[in-house]
TORFI-694004 format. One record per residue (C-alpha): residue number from 1; x negated, y negated, z negated. Coordinates in steps of 0.2 Angstrom, whole numbers, plus 2048, in hexadecimal, padded with zeros to 3 digits. Example, Ala and Ser with C-alpha at 12.3 -4.5 7.8 and 13.67 -1.06 7.14 Angstrom:
<recs>
+--------+-----+-----+-----+
| drengu |  px |  py |  pz |
+--------+-----+-----+-----+
|      1 | 7C2 | 816 | 7D9 |
|      2 | 7BC | 805 | 7DC |
+--------+-----+-----+-----+
</recs>
This chain:
<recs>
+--------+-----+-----+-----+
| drengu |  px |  py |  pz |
+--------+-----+-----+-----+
|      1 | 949 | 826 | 87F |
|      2 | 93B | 822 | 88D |
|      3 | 938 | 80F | 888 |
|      4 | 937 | 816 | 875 |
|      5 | 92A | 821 | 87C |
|      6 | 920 | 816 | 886 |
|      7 | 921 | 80B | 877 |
|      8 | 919 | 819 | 86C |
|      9 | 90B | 81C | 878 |
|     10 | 908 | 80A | 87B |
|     11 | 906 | 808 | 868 |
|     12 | 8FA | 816 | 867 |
|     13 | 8EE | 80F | 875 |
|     14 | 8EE | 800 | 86C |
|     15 | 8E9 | 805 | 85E |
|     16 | 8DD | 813 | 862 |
|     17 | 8D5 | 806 | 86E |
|     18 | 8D2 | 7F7 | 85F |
|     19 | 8CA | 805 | 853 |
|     20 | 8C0 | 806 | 862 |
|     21 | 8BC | 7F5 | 861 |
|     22 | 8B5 | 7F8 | 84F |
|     23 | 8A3 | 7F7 | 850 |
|     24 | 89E | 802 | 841 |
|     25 | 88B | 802 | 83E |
|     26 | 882 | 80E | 835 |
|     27 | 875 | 80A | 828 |
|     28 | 866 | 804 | 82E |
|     29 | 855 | 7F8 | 829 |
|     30 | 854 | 7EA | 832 |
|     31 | 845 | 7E9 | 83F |
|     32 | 839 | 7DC | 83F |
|     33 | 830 | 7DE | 84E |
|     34 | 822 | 7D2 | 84C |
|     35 | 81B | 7DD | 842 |
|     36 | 812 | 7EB | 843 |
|     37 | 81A | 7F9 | 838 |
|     38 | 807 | 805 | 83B |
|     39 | 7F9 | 7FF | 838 |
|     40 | 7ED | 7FA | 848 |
|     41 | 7DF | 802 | 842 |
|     42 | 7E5 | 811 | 83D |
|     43 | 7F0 | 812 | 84F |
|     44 | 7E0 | 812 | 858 |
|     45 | 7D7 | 820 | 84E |
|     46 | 7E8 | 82B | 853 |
|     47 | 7E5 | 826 | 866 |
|     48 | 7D1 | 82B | 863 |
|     49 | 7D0 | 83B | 85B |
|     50 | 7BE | 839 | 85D |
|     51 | 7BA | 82B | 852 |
|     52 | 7B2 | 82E | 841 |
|     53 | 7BC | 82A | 834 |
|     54 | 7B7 | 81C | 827 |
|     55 | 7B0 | 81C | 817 |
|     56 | 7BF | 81B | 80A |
|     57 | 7C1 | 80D | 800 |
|     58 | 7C8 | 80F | 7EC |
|     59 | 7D8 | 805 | 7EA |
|     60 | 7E5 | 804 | 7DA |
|     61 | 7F6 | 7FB | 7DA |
|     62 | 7F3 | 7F3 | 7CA |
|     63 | 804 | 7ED | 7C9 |
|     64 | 816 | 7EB | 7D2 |
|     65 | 822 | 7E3 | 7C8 |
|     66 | 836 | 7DD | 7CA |
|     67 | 836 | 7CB | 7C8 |
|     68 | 847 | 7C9 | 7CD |
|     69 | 858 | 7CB | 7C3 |
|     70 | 85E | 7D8 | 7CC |
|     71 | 85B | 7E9 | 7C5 |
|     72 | 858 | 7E3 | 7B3 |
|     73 | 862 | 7E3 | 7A4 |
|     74 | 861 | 7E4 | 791 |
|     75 | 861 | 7F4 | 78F |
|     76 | 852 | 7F5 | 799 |
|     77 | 843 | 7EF | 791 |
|     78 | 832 | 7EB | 798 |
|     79 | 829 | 7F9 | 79E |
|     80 | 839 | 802 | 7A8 |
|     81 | 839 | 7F7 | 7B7 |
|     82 | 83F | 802 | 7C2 |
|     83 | 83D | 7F9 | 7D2 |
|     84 | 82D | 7F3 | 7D0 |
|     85 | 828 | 807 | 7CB |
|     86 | 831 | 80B | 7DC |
|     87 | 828 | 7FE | 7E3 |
|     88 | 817 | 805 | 7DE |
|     89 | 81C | 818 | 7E7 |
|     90 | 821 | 80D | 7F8 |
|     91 | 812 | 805 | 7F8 |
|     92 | 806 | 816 | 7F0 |
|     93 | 80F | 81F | 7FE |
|     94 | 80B | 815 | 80D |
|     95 | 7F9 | 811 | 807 |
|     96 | 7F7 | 824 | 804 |
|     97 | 7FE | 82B | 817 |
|     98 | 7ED | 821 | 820 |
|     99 | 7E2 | 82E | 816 |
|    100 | 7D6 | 820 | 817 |
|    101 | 7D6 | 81A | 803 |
|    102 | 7D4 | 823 | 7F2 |
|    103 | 7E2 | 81B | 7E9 |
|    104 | 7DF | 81A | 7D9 |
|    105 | 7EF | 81C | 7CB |
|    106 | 7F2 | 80E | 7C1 |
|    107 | 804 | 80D | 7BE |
|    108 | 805 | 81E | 7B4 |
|    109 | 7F4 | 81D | 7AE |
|    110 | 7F7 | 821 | 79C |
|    111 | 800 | 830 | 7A0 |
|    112 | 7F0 | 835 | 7A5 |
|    113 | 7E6 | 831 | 795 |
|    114 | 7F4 | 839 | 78B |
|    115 | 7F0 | 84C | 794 |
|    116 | 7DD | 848 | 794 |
|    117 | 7DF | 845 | 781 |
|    118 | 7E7 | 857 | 77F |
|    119 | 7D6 | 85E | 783 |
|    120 | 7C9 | 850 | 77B |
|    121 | 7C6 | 849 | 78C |
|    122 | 7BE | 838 | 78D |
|    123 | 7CE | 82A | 794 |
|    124 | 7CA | 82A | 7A9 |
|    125 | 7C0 | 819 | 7AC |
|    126 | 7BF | 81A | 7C0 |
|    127 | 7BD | 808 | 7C7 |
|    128 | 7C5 | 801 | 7D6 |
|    129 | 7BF | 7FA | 7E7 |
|    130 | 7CD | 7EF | 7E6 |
|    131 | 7DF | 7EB | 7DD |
|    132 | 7F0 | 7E7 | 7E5 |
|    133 | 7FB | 7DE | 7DC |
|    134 | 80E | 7DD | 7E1 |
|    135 | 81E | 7D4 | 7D8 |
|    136 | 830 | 7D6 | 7E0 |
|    137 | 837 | 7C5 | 7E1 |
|    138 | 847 | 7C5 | 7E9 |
|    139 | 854 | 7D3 | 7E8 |
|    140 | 865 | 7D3 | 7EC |
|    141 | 875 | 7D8 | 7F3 |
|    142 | 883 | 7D0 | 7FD |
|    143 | 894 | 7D3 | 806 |
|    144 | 899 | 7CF | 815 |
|    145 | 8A8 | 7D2 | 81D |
|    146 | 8B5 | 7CE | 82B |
|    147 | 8C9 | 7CF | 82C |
|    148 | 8D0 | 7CF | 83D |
|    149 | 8E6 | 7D1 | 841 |
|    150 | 8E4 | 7E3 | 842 |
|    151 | 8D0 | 7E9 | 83D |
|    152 | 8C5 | 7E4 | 82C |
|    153 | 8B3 | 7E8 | 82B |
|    154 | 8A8 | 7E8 | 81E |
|    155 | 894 | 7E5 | 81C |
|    156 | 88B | 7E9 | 80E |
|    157 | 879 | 7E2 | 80E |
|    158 | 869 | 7E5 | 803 |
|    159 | 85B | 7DB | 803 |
|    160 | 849 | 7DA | 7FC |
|    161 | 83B | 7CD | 7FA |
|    162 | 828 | 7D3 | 7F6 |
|    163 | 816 | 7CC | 7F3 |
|    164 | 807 | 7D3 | 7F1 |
|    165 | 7F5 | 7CE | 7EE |
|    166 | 7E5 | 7D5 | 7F1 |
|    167 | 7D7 | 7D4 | 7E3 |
|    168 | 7C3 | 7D9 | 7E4 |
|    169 | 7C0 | 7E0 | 7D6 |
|    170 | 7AF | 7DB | 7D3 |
|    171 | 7B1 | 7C8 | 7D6 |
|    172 | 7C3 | 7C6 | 7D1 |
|    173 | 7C7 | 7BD | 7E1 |
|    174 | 7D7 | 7BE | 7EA |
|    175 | 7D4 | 7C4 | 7FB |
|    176 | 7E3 | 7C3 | 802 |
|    177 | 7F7 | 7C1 | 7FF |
|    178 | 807 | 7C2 | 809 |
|    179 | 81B | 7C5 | 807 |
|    180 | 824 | 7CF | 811 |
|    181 | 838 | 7D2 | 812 |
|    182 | 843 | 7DF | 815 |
|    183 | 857 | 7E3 | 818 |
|    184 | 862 | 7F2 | 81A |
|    185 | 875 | 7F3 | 81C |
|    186 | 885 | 7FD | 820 |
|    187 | 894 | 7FB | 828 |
|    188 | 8A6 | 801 | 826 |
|    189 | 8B6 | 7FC | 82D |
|    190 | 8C9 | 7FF | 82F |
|    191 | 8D6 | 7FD | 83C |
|    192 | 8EA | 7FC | 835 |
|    193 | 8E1 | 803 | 828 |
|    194 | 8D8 | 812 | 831 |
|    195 | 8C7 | 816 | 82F |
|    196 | 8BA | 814 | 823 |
|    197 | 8B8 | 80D | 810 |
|    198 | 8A7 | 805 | 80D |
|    199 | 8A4 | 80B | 7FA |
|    200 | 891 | 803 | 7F0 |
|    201 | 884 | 80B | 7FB |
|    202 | 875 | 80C | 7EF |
|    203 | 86A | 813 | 7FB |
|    204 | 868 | 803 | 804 |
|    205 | 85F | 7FD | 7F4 |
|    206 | 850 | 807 | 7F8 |
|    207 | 851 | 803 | 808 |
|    208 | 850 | 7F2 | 808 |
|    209 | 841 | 7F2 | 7FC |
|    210 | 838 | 800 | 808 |
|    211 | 83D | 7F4 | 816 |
|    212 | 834 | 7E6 | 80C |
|    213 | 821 | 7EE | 80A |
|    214 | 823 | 7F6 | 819 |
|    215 | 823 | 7E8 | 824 |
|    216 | 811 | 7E3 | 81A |
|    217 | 80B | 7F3 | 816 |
|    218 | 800 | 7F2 | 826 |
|    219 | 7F9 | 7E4 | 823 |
|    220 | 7F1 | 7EA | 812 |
|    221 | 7EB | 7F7 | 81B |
|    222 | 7E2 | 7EB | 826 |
|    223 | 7DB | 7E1 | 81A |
|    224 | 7D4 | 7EE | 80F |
|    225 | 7CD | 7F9 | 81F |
|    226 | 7C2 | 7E6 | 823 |
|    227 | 7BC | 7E6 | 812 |
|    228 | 7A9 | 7EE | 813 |
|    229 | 7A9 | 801 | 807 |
|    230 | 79B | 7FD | 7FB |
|    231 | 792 | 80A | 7F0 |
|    232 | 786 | 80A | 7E1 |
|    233 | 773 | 813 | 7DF |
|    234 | 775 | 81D | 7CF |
|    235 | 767 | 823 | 7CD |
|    236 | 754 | 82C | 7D6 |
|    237 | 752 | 83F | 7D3 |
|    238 | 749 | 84C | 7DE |
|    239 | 741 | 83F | 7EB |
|    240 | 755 | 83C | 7EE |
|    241 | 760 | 82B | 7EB |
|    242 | 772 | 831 | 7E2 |
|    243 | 77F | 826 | 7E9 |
|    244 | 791 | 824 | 7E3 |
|    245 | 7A0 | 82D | 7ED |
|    246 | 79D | 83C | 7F9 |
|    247 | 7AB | 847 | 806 |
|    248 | 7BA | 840 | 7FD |
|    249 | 7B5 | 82E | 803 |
|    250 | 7B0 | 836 | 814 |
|    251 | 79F | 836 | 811 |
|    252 | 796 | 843 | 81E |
|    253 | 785 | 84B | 81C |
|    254 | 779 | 841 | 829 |
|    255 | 782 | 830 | 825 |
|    256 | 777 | 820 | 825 |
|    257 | 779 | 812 | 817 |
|    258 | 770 | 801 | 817 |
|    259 | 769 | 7FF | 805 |
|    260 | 76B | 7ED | 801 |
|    261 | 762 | 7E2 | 7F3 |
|    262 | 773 | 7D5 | 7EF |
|    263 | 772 | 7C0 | 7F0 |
|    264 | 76C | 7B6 | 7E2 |
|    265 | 77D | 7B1 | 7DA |
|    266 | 781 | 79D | 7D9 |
|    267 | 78F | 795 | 7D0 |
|    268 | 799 | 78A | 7DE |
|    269 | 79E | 77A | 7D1 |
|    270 | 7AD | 777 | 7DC |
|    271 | 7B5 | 787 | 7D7 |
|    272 | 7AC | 78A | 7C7 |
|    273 | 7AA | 79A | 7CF |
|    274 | 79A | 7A5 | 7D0 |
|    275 | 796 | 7A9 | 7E4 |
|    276 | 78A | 7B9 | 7E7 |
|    277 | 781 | 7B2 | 7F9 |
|    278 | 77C | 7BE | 806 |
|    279 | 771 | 7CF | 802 |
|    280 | 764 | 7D4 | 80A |
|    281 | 761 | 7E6 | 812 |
|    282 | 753 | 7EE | 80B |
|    283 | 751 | 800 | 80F |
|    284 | 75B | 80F | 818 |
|    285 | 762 | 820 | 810 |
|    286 | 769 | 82F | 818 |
|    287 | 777 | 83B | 810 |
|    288 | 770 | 84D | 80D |
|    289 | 779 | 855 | 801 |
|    290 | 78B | 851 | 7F9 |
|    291 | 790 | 856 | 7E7 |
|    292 | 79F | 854 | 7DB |
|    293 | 7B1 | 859 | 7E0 |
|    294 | 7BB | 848 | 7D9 |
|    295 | 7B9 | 836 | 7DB |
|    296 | 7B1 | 835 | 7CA |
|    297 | 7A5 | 843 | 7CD |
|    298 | 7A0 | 842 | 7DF |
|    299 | 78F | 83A | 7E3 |
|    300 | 782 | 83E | 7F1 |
|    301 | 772 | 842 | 7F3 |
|    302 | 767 | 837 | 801 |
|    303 | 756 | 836 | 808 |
|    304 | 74D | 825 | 80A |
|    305 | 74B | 822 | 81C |
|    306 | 746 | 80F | 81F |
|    307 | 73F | 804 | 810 |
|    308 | 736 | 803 | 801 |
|    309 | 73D | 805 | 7F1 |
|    310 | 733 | 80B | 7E7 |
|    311 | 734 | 7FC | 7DA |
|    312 | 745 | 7FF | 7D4 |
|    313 | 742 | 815 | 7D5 |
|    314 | 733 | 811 | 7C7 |
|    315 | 73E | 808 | 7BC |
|    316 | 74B | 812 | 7C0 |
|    317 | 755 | 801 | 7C4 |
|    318 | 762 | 7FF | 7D2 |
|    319 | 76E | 7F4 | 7C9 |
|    320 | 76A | 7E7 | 7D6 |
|    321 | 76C | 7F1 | 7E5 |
|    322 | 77C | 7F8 | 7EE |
|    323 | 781 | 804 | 7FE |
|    324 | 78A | 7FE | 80E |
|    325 | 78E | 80A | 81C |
|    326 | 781 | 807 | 82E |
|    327 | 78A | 805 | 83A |
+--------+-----+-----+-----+
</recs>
């Protein structure tokens, strides 16, 4: 009676000690620590409170679409690509959270013209800065698993490829591209059949592809925060220049702007491309006045402070000028 005892405690160490053994991880993105997951820039303006915060740049993500096979089927046609639409609010979402761009729609924007038309409104027309542009091109899962005498595990692992591109809008020229990757799993295991069962874990879709623009999302930022903000003279009224954008792009009465005449353009017959050389500064404004409570509507009101510009306030002609912040 006491061996068969001891043998039924034996047993039950045994097996309470190799369910011990089985390592069961909960889900979880894989790190990549070589890169930065905030951007630098904005990670300084968080340690200074003090700094002033820059001028906003306009920026629309003029596509993200599923290139892959996974997520697609015949009985979804073109325009449902529901990654690359997921994709789209990823991206939106991180670029949104700096507060240091207008981000401008794109992906729904004839939603937008269909409630304008309800009232006789005029389709929006509101020009970006600069367009991203995104494809998914790997996506996937995959199993892994292990058998041991007594254990069996099982990993279930999403994964996700994206690229992007950055565009000037005014010159078409691509300013910048990277790929970034991203992977998420779970874990689930049983010991003489104790424990858990994995079941499909659709979650670690979405965080796979999270994972993925993640890890490059800061370097967007960074690019587009080296790119200089440029404004546009629209017209002379009251002794007063009225510039293009005002509080929404952080514009602050008593702000300086350099008024600058742009380069002579040249076509470079090694690209075939045409090349706009250096400007040149030609006078000095300061903000006094802001008006307008959207993007589209806001301008600013500023006095002339250095230059002469009278030839192009006579003829009413500033097509050949534009506005850069002084520094």
């Amino acid at each position: 009676m006491i061996v068969r005892f001891l043998c039924f405690i034996s047993l039950f160490i045994l097996v309470s000690f190799l369910i011990g053994c089985a390592t069961i991880e909960k889900p979880e993105l894989k790190k990549i620590d070589e890169k930065p997951k905030i951007s630098k820039t904005i990670q300084n303006e968080k340690n200074n409170l003090n700094l002033k915060r820059g001028l906003k740049r306009k920026v629309a993500i003029a596509r993200f679409t599923n290139e892959t096979k996974y997520g697609q089927s015949f009985f979804i046609d073109g325009n449902n690509d529901r990654i690359g639409k997921q994709a789209v609010d990823i991206l939106s979402s991180k670029l949104v959270e700096t507060d240091k761009f207008i981000l401008i729609e794109r992906a729904d924007l004839d939603k937008i013209n269909k409630e304008l038309r309800m009232e006789n409104y005029e389709p929006l027309k509101n020009m970006a800065d600069f367009l991203i542009v995104g494809s998914v091109s790997e996506f996937g899962r995959k199993d892994q698993g292990e058998v041991g005498i007594f254990s069996r595990t099982k990993r279930q692992i999403a994964f996700a490829k994206v690229y992007v591109r950055l565009i000037d809008v005014r010159s078409g020229q691509i300013l910048y591209s990277e790929e970034g990757d991203g992977e998420a799993f779970s874990e689930a295991g049983t010991v003489f059949g104790v424990g858990e069962r994995a079941g499909y874990d659709s979650s670690l879709n979405d965080k796979a592809l999270e994972a993925a623009i993640t890890n490059l999302a800061s370097n967007i930022i960074e690019n587009l925060l080296d790119r200089p903000w440029r404004s546009y003279i629209l017209g002379y009224e009251d002794g007063s220049l009225i510039i293009a954008g005002g509080k929404l792009q952080n514009i602050e009465i008593g702000d300086f702007f350099k008024v600058i005449k742009e380069g002579k353009k040249v076509k470079n017959p090694q690209t075939n491309m045409m090349i706009t050389l250096p400007g040149k500064e030609v006078g000095t404004i300061k903000a006094i006045m802001m008006i307008g409570e959207t993007p589209e509507s806001e301008v600013t009101l500023c006095e002339i402070v250095e230059g002469n510009l009278q030839e192009y306030i006579s003829t009413n002609n500033f097509s050949g000028l534009f506005i850069q912040e002084k520094i």
